[in-house]
N, C-alpha and C positions, 0 to 999 in steps of 0.2 A: 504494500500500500504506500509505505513512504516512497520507495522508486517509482511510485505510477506519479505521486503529488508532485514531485521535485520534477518528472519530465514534462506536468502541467506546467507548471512554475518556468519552466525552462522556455517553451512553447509561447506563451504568454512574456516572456522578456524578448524574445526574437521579435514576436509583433509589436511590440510598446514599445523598449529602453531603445531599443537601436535603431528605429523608424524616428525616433522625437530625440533623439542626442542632436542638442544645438553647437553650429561649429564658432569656433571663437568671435567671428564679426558677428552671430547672433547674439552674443554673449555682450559684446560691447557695444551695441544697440539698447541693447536691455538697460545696460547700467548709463547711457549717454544718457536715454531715456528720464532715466529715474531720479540721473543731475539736476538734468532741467527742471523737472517737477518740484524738485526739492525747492531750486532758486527761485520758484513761479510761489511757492506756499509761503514762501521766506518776504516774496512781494505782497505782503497782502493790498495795499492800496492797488496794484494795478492786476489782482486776481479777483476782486470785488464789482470790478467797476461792468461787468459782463458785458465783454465788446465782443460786436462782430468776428468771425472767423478772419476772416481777411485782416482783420484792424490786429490781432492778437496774434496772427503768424507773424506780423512786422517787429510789435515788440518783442517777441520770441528769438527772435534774431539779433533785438539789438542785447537780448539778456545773454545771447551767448559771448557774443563777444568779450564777457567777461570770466569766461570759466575757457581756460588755456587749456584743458584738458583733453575737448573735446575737439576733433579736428575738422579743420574749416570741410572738407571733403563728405561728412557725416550731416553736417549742417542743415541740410533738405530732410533728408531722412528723419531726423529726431526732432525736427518741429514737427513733420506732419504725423509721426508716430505722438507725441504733445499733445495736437491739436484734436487727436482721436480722442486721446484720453479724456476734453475737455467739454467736447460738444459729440462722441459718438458714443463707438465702443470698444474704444482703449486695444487691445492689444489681440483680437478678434477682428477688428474691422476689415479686415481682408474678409474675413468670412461671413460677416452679415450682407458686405458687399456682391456676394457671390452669391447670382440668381440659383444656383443650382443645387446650393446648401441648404437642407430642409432643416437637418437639426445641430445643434452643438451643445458638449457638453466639458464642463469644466469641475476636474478632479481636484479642486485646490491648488499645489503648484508641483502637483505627479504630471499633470498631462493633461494635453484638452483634444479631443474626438469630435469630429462632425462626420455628417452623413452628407453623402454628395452621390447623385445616379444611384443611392440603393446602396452604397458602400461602406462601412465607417473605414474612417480615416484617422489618421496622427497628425495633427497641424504643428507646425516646426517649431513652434513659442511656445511656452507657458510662464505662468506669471510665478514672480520671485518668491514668493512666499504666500501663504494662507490667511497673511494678512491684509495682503496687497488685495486677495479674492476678494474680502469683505469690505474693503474699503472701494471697490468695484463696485461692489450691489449697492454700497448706500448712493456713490453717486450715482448709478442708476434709478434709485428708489426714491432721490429728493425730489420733493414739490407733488411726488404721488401718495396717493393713501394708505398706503406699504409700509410693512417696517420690517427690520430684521436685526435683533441685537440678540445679546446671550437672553433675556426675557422673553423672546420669542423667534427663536431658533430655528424656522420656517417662514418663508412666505411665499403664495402665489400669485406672481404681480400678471399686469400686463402693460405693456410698454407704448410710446406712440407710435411708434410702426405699427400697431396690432399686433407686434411677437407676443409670446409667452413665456414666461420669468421664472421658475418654480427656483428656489434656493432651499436648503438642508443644511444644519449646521450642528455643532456640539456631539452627536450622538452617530454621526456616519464618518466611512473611512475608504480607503481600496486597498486594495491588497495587492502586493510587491514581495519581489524576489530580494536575501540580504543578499548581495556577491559570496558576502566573506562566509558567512554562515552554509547558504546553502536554504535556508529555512526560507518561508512565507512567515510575512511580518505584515500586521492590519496598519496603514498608517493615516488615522485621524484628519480630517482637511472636512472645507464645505465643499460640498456638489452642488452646483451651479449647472440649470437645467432649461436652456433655450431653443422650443419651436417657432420659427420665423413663419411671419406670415407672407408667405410665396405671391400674393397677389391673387386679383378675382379672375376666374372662368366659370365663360358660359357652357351651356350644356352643349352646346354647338359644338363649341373649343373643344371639351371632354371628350366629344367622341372623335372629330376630325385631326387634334394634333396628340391629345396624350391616350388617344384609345384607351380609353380608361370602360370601352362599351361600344357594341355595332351601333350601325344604321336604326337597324330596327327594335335594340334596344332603346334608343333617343326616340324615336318614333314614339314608343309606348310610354316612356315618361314622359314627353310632352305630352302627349293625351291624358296622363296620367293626370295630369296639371290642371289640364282644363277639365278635368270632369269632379276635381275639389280631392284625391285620394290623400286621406292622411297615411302617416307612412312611417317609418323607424328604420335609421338607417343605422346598420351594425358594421364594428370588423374590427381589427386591433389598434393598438395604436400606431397612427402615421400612415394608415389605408389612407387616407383622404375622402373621410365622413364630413367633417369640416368644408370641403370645398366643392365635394357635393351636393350638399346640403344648402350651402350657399347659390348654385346655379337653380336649383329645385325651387326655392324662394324667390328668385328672381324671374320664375316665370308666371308668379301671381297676378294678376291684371291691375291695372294701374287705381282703379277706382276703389281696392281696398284695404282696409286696416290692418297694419300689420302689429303686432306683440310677441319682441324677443326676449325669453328670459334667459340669461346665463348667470356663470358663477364669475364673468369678464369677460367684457365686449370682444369674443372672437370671432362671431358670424358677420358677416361683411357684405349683405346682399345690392343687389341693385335693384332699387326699388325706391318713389319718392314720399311714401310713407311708412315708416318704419319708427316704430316705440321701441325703445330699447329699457330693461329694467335689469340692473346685475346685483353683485352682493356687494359688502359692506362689509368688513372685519370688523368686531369690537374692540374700544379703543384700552388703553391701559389700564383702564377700572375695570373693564369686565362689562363695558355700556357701546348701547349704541351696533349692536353687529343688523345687520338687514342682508335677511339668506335668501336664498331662490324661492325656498316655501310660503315669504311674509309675499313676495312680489305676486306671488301665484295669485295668493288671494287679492291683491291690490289691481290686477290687472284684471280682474271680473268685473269689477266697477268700473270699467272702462268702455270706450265703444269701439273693440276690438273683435275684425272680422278673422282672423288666421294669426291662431298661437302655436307660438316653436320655442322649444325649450334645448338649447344647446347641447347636454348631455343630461340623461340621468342616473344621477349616482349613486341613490340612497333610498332605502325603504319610503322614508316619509317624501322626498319629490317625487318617485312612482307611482304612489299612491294617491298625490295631491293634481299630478299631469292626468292622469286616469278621468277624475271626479271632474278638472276645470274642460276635460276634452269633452266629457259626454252633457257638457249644459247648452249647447248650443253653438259651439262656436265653429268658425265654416270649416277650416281646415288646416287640420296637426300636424307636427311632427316632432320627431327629437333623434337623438342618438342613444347611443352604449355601446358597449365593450361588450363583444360577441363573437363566437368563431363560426357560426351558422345560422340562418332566418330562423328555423327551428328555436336555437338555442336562444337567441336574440328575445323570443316571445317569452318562451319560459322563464328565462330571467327578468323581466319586466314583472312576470308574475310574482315569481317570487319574492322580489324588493319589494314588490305590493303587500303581499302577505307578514311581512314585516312591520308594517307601520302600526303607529300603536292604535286607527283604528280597529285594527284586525278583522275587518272584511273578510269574510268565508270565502272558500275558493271558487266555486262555483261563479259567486257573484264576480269576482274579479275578471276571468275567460268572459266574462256576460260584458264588463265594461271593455276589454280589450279586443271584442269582436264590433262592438257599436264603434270604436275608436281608431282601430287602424285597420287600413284597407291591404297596404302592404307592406313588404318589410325586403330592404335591401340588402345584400352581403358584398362588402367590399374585404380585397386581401392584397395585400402586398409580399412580394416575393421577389429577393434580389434586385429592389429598385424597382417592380413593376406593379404596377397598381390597375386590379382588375374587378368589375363587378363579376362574381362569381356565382352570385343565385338574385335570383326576383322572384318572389311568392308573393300571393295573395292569401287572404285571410279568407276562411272557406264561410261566407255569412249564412247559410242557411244550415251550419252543423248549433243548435243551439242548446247543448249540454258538453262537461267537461271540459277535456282541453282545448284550445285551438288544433284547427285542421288547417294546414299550409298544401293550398294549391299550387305547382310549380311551373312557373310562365317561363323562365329563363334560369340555365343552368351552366355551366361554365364545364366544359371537358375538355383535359390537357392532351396535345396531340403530339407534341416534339420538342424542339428548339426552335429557337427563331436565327436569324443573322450572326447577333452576336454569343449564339450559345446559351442563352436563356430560355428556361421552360416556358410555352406557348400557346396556346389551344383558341378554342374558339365558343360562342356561345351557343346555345343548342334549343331552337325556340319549342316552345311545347304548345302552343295556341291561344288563344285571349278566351278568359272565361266566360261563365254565363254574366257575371254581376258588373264586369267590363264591355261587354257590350251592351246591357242594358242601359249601362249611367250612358254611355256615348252616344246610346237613341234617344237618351232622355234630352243629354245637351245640345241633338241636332246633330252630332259629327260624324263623318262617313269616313269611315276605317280604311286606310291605304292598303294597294296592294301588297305592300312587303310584310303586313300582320296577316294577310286573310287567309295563310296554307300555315300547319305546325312542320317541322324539320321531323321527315321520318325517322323513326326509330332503328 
């Protein structure tokens, strides 16, 4: 067992220590870097006065000319690595800058990992100490509602780009190889946990550049659209639930009410009426928090025609999205954490069945068949992001659990170009309750729904 751990350990230093070993000019970047800042904190009159970018790279130049250390040749470089610090995001900025990077994660000052095309990566920098991490997050964290100090040792911010923030601290670590020993050693640091918000796509976009779905998959969710189907779209995390979800919204018709609740403004639709209502931490007394469940009920009182609820995470929003979808409102949705449609429902149930009204099960499958029409499955694999199932919610089964009718199936057939697993979608034909709402709405079904793909 120790010779299996030590060749884990070994395995895991070949991909980390010697992929992120920085070579000496990265090293004296770091510390030009960290001069400057010194002598910028050292200014406090002209670090107060919050000048433009332009106006503050000038002075930044004329501060070095006092510090002989740093060589004129460097000079470009470690102002604009400064001026990241000042007005971005510091020692990353390469990588927020990078349309391609979905996510980045930062180990304290072990090493920082992002995702790029589906891959993690080792980015060449990491920051000098674990100090330097936290004093990172707060400048990111000033002027927002966020905290993060040893009293509250987490926070889940969101940022102005729309990224996502999540930081960990006191109580987590990673784990590393000693050279000298030989042993695995846990070593303590914050993780620092950034989803970039990549930007908006239309469902158009989704199918025609990131196939993310056919023809005539897009076909049936846009009908899906117009005929009001509420819906639950499932899959892990970084399918791209989120940005589905957001084209889905954006094809509500203009003359109605929209109401979004999250836990932080990450649904991003286009659309020119749009209520957004998020949470609210409690402040240092234990006062003042306002969660997704207080908005639930707050946005009933409202004159709100289509509620979407960002994700749902917990017995009591399952239960509360349930009750505010089945009083009238035109048309739901939401997300979870789900590895199949199937699974997607039963889990809804189940967090339902948690909540302290404690609703009998029966009645819950009773509210979750008035409430969602379908339920999506997205999955990511090596960078690839595919809907893999579309079911319908069977409305005429009315005992027990849900029965998922199967419209679209996803069957892997090979590789593609680059050597990635490939397949293709497999229609199974539009149901009875799908072409009903469509005759109800007037819509005449295009040819590429009206035959199922033989079996």
């Amino acid at each position: 067992m120790n010779k299996l751990l030590q060749e884990l350990a070994k395995r895991e230093q070949d991909n980390v220590i010697k992929t992120s070993t920085r070579n000496a000019q990265s090293d004296n970047i770091n510390n030009y870097t960290n001069r400057l800042l010194l002598e910028l904190e050292r200014n406090v009159e002209l670090f107060a006065q919050k000048l433009a970018r332009t106006e503050m790279s000038l002075r930044l130049y004329d501060l070095l000319r006092n510090i002989n250390e740093i060589p004129p040749s460097q000079h470009s470089q470690v102002v604009q690595r400064v001026l990241d610090h000042i007005y971005g995001y510091g020692i990353i900025q390469k990588l927020m800058d990078d349309p391609e990077v979905s996510d980045i994660q930062i180990a304290g000052n072990q090493y920082i990992r992002y995702v790029k095309d589906g891959e993690r990566k080792i980015f060449d920098y990491t920051f000098e100490s674990d100090d330097d991490v936290n004093q990172w997050v707060q400048r990111k964290l000033k002027g927002t509602p966020f905290r993060f100090d040893r009293s509250n040792a987490r926070t889940d911010a969101f940022l102005a780009d729309g990224s996502r923030l999540h930081v960990k601290g006191e109580v987590v670590g990673v784990q590393r190889l000693d050279e000298k020993t030989g042993k695995v050693l846990v070593k303590p640091c914050t993780i620092v946990t950034i989803r970039k918000f990549l930007g908006f796509f239309t469902l158009e976009q989704l199918w025609q550049e990131k196939k993310l779905f056919d023809e005539r998959a897009y076909l049936y969710l846009y009908l899906a659209s117009l005929i009001r189907y509420g819906f639950v779209l499932s899959g892990g995390t970084g399918s791209g639930k989120t940005t589905l979800m957001n084209a889905l919204i954006s094809k509500t018709p203009e003359d109605k009410q929209i109401g979004i609740l999250e836990e932080a403004p990450e649904l991003q639709p286009i659309h020119p009426f749009v209520m957004r209502y998020w949470e609210r931490q409690e402040n240092t007394e234990g006062k003042g928090r306002i969660g997704t469940d207080i908005n639930l009920k707050d946005v009933l009182r409202m004159f709100i025609d289509d509620l979407y609820v960002g994700e749902v995470r917990d017995a009591v929003m399952s239960y509360q999205f349930l009750q505010a979808a089945n009083t009238g409102s035109g048309r739901v949705g939401t997300t979870l954490h789900a590895k199949s449609a199937l699974g997607a429902v039963k889990r809804l149930h189940d967090l339902a069945s948690g909540s302290p009204e404690r609703l009998g099960s029966n009645a819950i499958w009773s509210n979750i068949r008035n409430t969602i029409d379908m339920v999506i499955q997205i999955q990511r694999f090596k960078g690839k992001r595919r809907i893999t199932e579309i079911a319908e919610v069977d409305p005429e089964k009315d005992q027990g659990e849900v029965r998922l009718i199967p419209v679209f199936t996803f069957e892997w057939t090979g590789v593609d170009e680059k050597g990635l697993p490939d397949g293709r979608l497999r229609f199974h034909g539009l149901t009875k309750n799908f072409l009903q709402e469509c005759a109800k709405w007037g819509i005449v079904i295009p040819k590429e729904l009206r035959e199922a793909d033989v079996a």
